[in-house]
C-alpha positions in Angstrom: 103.2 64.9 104.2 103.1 64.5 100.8 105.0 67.1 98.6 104.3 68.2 94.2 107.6 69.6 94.3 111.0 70.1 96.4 110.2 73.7 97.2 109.8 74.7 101.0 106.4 76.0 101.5 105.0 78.6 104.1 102.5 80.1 105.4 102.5 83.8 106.6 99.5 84.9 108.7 99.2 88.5 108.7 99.9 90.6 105.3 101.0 94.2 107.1 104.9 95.4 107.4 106.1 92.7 108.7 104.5 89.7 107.2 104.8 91.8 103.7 108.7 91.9 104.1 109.2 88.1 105.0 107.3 86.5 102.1 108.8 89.5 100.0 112.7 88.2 101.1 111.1 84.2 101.0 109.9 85.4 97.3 113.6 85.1 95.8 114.2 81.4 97.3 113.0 78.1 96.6 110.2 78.9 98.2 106.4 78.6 98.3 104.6 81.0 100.1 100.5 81.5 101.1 99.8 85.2 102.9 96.8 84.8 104.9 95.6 88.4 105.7 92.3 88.9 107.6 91.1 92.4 106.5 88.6 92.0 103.1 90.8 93.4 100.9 93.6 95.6 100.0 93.0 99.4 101.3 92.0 102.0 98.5 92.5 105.1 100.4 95.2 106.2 103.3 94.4 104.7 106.4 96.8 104.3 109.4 98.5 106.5 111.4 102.1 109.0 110.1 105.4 106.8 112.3 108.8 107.3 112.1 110.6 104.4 110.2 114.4 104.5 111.3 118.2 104.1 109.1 117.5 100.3 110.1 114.5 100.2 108.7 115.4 101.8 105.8 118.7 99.3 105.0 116.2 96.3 105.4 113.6 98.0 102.4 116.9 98.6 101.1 117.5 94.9 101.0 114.6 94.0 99.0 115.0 97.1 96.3 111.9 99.3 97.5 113.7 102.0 99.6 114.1 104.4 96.7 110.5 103.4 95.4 109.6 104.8 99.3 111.1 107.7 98.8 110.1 108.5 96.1 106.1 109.1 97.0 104.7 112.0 97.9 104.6 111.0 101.5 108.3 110.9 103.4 110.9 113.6 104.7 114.2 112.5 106.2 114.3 113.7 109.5 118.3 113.8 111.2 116.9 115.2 114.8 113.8 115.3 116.6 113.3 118.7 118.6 111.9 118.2 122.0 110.0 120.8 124.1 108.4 121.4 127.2 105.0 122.8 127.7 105.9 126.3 128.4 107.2 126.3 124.8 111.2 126.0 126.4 113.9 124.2 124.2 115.1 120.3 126.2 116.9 119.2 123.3 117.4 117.6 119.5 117.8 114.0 119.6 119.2 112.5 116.8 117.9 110.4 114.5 120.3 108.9 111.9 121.8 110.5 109.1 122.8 109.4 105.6 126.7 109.9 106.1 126.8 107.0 109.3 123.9 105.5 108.2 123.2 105.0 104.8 119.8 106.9 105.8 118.4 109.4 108.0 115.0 108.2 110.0 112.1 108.7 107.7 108.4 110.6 108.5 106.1 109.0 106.7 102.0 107.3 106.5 102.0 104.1 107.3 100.1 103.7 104.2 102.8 104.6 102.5 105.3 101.5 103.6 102.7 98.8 103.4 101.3 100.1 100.2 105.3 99.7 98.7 105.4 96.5 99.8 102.0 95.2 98.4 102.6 96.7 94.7 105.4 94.7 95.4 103.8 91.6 96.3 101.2 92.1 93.3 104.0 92.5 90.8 105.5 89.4 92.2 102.5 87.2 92.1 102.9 85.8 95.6 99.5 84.0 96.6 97.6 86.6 99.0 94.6 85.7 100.7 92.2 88.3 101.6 89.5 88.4 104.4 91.5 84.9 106.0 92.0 84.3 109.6 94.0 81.4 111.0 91.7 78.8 113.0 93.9 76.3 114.6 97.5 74.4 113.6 99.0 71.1 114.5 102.3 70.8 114.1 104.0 66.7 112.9 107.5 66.2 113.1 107.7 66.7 109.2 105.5 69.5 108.7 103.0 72.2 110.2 98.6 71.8 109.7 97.3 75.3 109.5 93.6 75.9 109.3 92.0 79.2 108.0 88.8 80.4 107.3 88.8 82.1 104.0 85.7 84.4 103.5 83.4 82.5 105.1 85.0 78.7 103.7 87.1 76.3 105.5 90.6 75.6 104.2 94.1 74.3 105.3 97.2 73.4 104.1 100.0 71.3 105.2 103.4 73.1 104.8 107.1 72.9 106.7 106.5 76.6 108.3 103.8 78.9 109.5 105.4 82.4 110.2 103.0 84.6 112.8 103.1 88.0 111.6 99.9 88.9 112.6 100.6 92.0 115.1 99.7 92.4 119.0 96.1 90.6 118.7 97.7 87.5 117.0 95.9 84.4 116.4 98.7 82.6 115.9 100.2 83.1 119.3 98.0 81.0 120.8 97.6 78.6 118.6 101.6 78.3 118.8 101.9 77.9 122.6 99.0 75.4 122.3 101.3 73.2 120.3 103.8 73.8 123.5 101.5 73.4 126.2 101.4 76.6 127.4 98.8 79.3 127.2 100.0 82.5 125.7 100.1 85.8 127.3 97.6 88.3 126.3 98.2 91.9 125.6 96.8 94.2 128.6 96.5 97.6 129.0 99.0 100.0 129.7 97.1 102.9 130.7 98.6 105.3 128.3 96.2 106.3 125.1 96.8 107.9 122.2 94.9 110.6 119.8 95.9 111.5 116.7 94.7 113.8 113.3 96.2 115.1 109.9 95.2 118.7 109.3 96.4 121.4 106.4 99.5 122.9 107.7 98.0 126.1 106.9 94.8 125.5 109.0 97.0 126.8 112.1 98.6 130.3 111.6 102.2 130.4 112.0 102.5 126.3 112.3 104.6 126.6 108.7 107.5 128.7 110.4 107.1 126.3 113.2 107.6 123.3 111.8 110.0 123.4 108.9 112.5 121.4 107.1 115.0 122.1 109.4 112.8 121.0 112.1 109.8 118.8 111.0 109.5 116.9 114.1 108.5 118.3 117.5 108.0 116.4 120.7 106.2 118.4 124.0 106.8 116.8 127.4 104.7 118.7 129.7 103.2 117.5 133.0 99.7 116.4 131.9 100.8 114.5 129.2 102.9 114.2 125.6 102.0 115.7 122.5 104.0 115.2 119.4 103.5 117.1 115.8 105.6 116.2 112.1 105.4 117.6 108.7 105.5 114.8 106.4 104.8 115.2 103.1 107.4 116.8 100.6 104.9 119.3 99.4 104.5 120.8 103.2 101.0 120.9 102.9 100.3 118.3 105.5 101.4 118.5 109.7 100.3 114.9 111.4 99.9 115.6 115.6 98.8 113.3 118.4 98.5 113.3 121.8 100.2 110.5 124.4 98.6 110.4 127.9 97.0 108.8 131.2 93.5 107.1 130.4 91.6 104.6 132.4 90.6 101.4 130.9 87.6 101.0 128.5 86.2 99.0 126.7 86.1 99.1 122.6 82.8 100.8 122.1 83.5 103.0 124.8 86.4 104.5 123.1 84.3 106.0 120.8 83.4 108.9 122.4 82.1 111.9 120.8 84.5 114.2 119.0 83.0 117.3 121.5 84.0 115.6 124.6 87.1 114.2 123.4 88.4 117.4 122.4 86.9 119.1 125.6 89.1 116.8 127.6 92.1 117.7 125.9 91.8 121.7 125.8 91.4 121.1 129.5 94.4 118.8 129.7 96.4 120.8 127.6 95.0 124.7 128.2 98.3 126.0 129.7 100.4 124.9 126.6 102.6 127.2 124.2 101.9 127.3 120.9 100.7 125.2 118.9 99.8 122.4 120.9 96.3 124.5 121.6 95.9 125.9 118.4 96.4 122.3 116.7 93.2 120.7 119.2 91.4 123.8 117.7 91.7 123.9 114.3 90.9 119.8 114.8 88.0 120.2 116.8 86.6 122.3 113.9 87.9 120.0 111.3 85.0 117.4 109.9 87.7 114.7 110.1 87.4 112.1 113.2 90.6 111.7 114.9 92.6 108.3 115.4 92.4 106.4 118.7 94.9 104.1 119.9 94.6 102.4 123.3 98.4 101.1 123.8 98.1 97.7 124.6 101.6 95.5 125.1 102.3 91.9 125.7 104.9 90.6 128.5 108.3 89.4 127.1 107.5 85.9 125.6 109.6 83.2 126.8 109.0 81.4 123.7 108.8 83.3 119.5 108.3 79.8 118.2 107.5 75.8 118.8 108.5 73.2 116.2 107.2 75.0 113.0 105.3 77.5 113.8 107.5 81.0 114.8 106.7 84.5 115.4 107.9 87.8 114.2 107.3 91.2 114.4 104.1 92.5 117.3 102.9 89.2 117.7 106.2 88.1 119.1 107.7 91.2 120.8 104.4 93.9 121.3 106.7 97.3 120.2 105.1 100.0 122.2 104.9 102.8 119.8 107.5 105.4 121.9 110.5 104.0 120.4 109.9 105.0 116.7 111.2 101.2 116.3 107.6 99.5 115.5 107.8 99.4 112.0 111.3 99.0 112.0 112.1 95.9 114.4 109.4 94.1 112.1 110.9 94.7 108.6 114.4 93.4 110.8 113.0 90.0 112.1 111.8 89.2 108.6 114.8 90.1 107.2 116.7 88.0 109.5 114.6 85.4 109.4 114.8 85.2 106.4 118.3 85.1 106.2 118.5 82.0 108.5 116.1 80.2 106.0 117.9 81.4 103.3 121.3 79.8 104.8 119.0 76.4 105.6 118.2 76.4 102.1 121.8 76.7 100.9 122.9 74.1 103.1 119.7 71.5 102.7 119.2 72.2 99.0 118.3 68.2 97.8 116.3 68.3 100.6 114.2 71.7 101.4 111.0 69.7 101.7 109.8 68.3 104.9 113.3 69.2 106.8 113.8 67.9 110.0 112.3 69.1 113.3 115.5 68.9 114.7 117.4 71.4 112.0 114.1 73.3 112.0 113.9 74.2 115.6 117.4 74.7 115.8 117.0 77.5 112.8 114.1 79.2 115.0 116.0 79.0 118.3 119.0 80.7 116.2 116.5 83.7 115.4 115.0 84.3 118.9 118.5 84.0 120.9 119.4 86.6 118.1 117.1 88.7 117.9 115.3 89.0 121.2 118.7 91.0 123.1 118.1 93.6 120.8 114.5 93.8 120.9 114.2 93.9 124.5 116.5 96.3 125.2 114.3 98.3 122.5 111.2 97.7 124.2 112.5 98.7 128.0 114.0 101.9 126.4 110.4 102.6 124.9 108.6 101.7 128.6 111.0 104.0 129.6 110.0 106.7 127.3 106.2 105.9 128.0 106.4 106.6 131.6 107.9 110.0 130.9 104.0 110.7 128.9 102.3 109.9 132.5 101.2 112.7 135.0 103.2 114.0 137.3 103.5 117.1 139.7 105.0 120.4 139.2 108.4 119.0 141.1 108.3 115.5 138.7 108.4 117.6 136.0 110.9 119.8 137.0 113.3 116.9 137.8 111.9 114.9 134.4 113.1 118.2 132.1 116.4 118.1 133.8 117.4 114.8 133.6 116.2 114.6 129.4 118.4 117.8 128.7 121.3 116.2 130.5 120.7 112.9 128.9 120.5 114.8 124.9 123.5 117.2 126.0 125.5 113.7 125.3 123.3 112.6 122.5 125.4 112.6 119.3 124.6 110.6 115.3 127.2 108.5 116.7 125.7 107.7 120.4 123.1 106.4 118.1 124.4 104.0 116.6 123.2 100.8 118.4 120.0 101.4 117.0 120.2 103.4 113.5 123.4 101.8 112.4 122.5 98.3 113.0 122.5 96.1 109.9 121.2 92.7 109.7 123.6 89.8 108.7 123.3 89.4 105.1 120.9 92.6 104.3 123.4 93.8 101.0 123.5 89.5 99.6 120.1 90.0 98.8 120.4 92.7 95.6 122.2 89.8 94.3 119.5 87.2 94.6 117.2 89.7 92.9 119.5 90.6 89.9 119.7 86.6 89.6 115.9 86.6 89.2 115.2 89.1 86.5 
């Protein structure tokens, strides 16, 4: 491999949260870095669903400089508990959420949109080398560096570089194309029977739904026997209530989850007829919205045995598939970048007369360093959200009864500091970074 300077070059596939935050951190080393990012362009207009982005998540944006800059938009409340209910309109609990005395932040309700759309301004001021409407093709990996084909709006390219990060979310292309270069064929993501609907309506659109939801209580979770439905105010001016829907669906195909509005909505009034207020008000005043509501199938990936091969390594969904009923998604990503990035950042240090073309052996040692890391944490993550998932199926009248039960004895010991493991987790090195930045200005 033949190198035009002593930087270490990469290649990110997949220019959402999590590949966003790597070549953000990779940015402020000697680093070169290509972001190969197969939708056409960068979004104009809101898209996405609203998430929960947790204290941890909110130290790692702190680590690069943009929490403030998130919190500062028009989308994002801080959000210490989560209230849940049942369907008969009963209290179970408030779980908590982080707060900013313990934590440095509370968890945050907030558009998607909103993160990623931080991130890229970010990325734009920065001048890092994004490449729009790209989709990785195929890799071959050498002992001194990586072979990564794209197609690039319609044109064949590649590159040789020393690492190609996969960042590319629960459909990954790289995934394969990694465990190709072990051998192996890669696990697909399958069906977990759960689906989700979701809309954005004007919080005054339902009667009452303001005094509801407040500041106080912005979030509110239903468990109820047919299913989950959760609701969250989360825009500053309160104008704005974000709801969806969590329950049992058989398998379809792509096209056939596009069923029409009327019998989508029919289906849940019936699922969802019995509930207290404002669960069937909110399918209502939807139903009669002109807006289309968001469909998620929830796919998930078995626990890979392997995030990475010589040079090529995984983060984020492609490497751990986060089902979406932890509120860690968004979250786990912006840590494995940040910790990643950390360990290259330490390579870097060490290796500094030679960052170019660095050894398979130091190499693979750096990536099996981030997966016996990181992957305790993110499994433990991942069974706690199954967990949670399950408790969205159907059950009978008895299930349910002994389901409520159990969650109010579970939040009665629920405290900011039981917590802890998961909102006050910091990754190694996250506060080094604001100096790296003041030593680029």
């Amino acid at each position: 491999m033949s190198h035009s300077s002593n930087e270490f070059e990469v290649i990110v596939a997949g220019g959402g949260i999590a590949g966003a935050a790597i070549a953000l951190f990779l940015s402020h080393l000697n680093t070169r870095v290509t972001i190969i990012e197969s939708r056409p362009c960068r979004p104009s207009t809101a898209e996405g669903g609203i998430l929960m982005i947790g204290s941890n998540g909110m130290n790692v944006l702190q680590g690069l400089g943009l929490a403030e800059k998130l919190l500062q938009r028009e989308s994002g409340l801080q959000v210490s508990h989560i209230t849940i209910m049942d369907g008969s309109g009963g209290l179970i609990g408030r779980v908590p959420q982080g707060c900013v005395e313990r934590h440095g932040f509370a968890s945050t309700a907030i558009l998607r949109w909103d993160i990623h759309e931080v991130l890229l301004d970010d990325v734009d001021q920065k001048g890092l080398d994004m490449r729009w409407n790209s989709r990785i093709e195929s890799v071959d990996e050498f002992d001194d560096s990586v072979l990564v084909r794209w197609i690039e709006a319609g044109e064949k390219k590649e590159k040789e570089v020393d690492l190609l990060i996969g960042a590319d979310g629960i459909w990954s292309t790289t995934r394969p194309s990694m465990y190709r270069c072990l051998g192996l064929e890669a696990p697909k993501p399958r069906y977990s029977g759960l689906v989700g609907v979701g809309f954005i309506l004007s919080i005054d659109t339902v009667p009452g739904l303001s005094e509801f939801l407040t500041l106080e209580q912005p979030v509110v979770m239903v468990q109820s026997r047919l299913g989950f439905v959760g609701m969250m105010r989360y825009d500053k001016a309160g104008k704005k209530v974000g709801w969806w829907t969590t329950h049992e669906a058989s398998e379809r195909s792509r096209e056939e989850w596009k069923v029409p509005k009327e019998q989508m909505f029919r289906e849940l009034r019936e699922r969802y007829s019995k509930s207290a207020f404002p669960v069937p008000q909110l399918i209502q005043a939807s139903e009669e919205s002109s807006e289309q509501p968001f469909v998620w199938p929830v796919y998930e990936v078995e626990k890979l045995g392997n995030w990475h091969s010589k040079r090529v390594v995984l983060i984020g969904d492609a490497a751990h598939a986060m089902p979406p009923h932890s509120g860690q998604g968004a979250s786990q990503a912006l840590e494995d970048a940040a910790y990643l990035a950390y360990l290259i950042r330490q390579h870097l240090d060490q290796h500094s007369n030679s960052t170019r073309g660095s050894t398979a052996t130091v190499l693979h040692s750096l990536l099996d360093t981030f997966q016996k890391e990181r992957q305790p944490r993110v499994d433990d993550i991942v069974d706690e959200a199954n967990r949670r998932g399950d408790t969205k199926r159907e059950t009978s009248q008895i299930g349910m009864f002994i389901r409520k039960w159990m969650m109010k004895i579970l939040i009665l010991f629920m405290s900011q500091k039981w917590m802890d493991g998961w909102f006050g987790y910091k990754v190694p090195g996250i506060d080094e970074w604001s100096a790296l930045r003041s030593a680029a200005r």
